[in-house]
N, C-alpha and C positions, 0 to 999 in steps of 0.2 A: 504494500500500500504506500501511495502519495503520501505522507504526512508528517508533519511538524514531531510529529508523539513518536514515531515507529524509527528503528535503523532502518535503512534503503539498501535490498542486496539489490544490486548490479548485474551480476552473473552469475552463473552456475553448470559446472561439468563436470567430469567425472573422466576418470581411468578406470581399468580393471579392479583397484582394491581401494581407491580414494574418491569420496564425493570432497568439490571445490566447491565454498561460498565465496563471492566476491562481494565484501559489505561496507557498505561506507566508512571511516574512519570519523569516528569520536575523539580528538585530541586529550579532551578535557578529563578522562578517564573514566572510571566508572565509582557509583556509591559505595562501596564494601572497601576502594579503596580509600576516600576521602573519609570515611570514619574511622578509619585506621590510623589515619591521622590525625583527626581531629581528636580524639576519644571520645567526644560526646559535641550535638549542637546545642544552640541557644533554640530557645521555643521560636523565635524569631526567624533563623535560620530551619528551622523543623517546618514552618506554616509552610514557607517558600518550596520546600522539596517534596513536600506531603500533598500540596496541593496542586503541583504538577503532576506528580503523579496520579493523582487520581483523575488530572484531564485527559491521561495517556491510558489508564486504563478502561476509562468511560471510550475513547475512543476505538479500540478493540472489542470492546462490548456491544458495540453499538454496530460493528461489522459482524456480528457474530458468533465473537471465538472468545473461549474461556483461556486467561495466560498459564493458568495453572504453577507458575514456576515464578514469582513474584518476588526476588530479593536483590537485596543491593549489588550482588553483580550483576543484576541484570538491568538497573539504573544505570547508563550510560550518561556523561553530559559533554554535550557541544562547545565548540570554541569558547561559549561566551558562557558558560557554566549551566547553560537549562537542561531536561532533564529528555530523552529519548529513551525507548525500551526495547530489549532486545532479546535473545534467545526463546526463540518459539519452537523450540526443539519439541515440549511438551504442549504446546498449543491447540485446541482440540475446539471444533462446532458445538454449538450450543447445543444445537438440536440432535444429538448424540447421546449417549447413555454413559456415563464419566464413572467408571470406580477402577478402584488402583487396587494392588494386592500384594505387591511387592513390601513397602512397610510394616504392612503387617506381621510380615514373616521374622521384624527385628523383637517379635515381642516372645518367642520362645530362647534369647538368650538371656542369662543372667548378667548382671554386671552389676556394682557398687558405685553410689555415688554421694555417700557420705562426706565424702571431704569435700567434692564443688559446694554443697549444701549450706556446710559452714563456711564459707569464705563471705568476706564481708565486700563491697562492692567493687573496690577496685581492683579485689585482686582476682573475683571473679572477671572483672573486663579485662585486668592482664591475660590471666589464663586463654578468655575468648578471644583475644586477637593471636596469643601465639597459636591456636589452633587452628585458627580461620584459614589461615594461610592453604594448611596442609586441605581440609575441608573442601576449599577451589578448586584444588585440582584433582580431587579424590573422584574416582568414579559411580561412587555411591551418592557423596553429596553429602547433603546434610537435613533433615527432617524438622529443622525449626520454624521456618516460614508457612509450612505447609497447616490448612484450617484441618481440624479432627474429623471433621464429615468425608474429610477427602480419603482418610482411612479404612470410613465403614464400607460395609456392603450394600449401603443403601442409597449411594448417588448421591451428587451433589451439582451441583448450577454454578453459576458465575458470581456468586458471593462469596466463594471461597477466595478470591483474588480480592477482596477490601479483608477478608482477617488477614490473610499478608500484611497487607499494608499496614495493618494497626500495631504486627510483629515488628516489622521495620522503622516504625513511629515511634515504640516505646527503647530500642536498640539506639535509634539517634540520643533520644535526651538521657537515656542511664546509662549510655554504653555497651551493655551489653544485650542480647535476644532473651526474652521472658524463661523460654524453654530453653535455654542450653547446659548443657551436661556434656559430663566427661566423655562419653560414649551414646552416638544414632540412638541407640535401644532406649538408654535412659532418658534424651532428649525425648522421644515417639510415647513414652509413657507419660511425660511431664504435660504433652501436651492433649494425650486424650485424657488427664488428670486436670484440664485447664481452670477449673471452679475452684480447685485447692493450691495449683502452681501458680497460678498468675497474680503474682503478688509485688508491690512498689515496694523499694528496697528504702525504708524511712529516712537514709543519711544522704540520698540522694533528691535534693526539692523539686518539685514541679509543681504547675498551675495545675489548679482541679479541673479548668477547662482541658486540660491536655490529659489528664487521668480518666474523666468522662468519656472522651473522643476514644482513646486507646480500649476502653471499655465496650465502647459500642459495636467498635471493630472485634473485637477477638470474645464475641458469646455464641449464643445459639445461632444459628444461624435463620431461624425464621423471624428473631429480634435484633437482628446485626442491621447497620445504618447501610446502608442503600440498597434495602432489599425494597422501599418505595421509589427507588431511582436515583441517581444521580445525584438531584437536586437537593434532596434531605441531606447528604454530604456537604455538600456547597456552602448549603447554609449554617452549618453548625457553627458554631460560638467560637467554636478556637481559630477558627477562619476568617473573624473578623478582621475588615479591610483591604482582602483581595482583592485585586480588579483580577477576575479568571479569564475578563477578553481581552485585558493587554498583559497577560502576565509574560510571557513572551518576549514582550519590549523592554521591560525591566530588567537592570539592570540583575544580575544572580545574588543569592545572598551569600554567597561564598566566591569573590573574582577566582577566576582561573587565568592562569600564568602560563602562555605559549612562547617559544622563544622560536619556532621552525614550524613548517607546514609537517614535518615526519615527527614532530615531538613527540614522543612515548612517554616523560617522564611522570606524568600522571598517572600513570599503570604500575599495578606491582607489578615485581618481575615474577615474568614465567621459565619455568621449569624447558630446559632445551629437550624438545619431541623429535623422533625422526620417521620420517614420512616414508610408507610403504612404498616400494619401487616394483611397480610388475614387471615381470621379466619379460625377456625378447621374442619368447616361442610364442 
């Protein structure tokens, strides 16, 4: 798709053992790695990213497809720091019947998570950034953005993409994701445990407009805030003073720093891959 909201691929082919995407270049790098360095935003800074993205996910929504895969690596931002979304590897029709089963299969191991438990805030976000790292480029991934409906066997809709979002809202202002744990399994538990785990960590302050919002996001999903549309989002309180039709024109709440059209340095570094060569016969 055309749009301000979405990465633009370009091209696409393939050899015998490699599909090529050819996708526009985001200088500005991506969310997972600006929180990494920031360790935490200002609410002020949260309204700006929060409410772009929810114009980029109403815009997918609105073409018909669930993102399913909603986190800060997949926040990409533009030269000038605004907010595009990307990887639709998991991306899937509405009008489809949605259930996953892979997850589920993390809840027959055991693991221990006592000690994340006790850790008091900061050392929980240390810990979550030195893991994140590995987590990015892990083939499994990581289960903390993901809504718990998207677990069961009973289907879920395009609501599941704003409890992301409300995961990724409360990861800005405290630093780290609601559910995270030592180990997938224990994170997958925390979150279909979400009525006992989702808790504000008290040394950490925020506005009760941001604790309500983050609330609304990540419940039931027949009471989560934009299951009347769009709009009820738009208008909530913690979004006071948006302009959502020129947000675009505004200036980003975090400048982004280009010194080169190839600049990279926005991006964490990756891991060196080497790409399958088919042979001659």
């Amino acid at each position: 798709a055309d749009s301000l909201w979405v990465v633009k691929m370009f091209y696409s082919f393939q050899d015998k053992l490699n599909l090529y995407l050819l996708m526009e270049f985001l200088p500005g790098g991506d969310m997972m790695t600006l929180l990494m360095k920031k360790d935490t935003l200002t609410e002020e800074e949260t309204q700006f990213y929060v409410a772009e993205t929810v114009l980029a996910i109403d815009f997918i929504h609105q073409l018909g497809f669930i993102h399913r895969d909603i986190k800060p690596d997949n926040l990409l931002l533009d030269s000038k720091g605004h907010v595009k979304l990307s990887d639709f590897g998991l991306c899937t029709g509405l009008k489809k019947a949605h259930r996953t089963e892979f997850y589920r299969n993390l809840n027959h191991s055991q693991s221990n998570d006592l000690t994340f438990q006790h850790m008091n805030s900061k050392r929980k976000a240390e810990t979550w950034k030195r893991n994140r790292r590995q987590l990015a480029f892990s083939t499994v991934g990581t289960p903390d953005y993901i809504a718990p409906e998207v677990f069961m066997q009973t289907g879920y809709n395009k609501l599941c993409d704003w409890w992301s979002l409300g995961v990724i809202m409360f990861e800005m202002l405290i630093g780290y994701p609601p559910f995270c744990s030592e180990t997938p399994q224990e994170t997958y538990k925390k979150v279909m445990s979400w009525k006992e785990t989702l808790v504000f960590p008290p040394e950490v302050p925020i506005s009760e407009r941001a604790k309500a919002l983050i609330l609304r996001f990540c419940c039931e999903a027949d009471h989560r805030i934009g299951a009347a549309g769009v709009d009820e989002i738009k208008r909530n309180g913690f979004f006071e003073g948006v302009d959502y039709d020129h947000i675009r024109e505004r200036p980003a709440a975090i400048p982004i720093e280009i010194k080169s059209i190839d600049d990279t340095s926005n991006f964490d570094e990756f891991p060196e891959s080497d790409i399958l060569q088919p042979s001659s016969e």
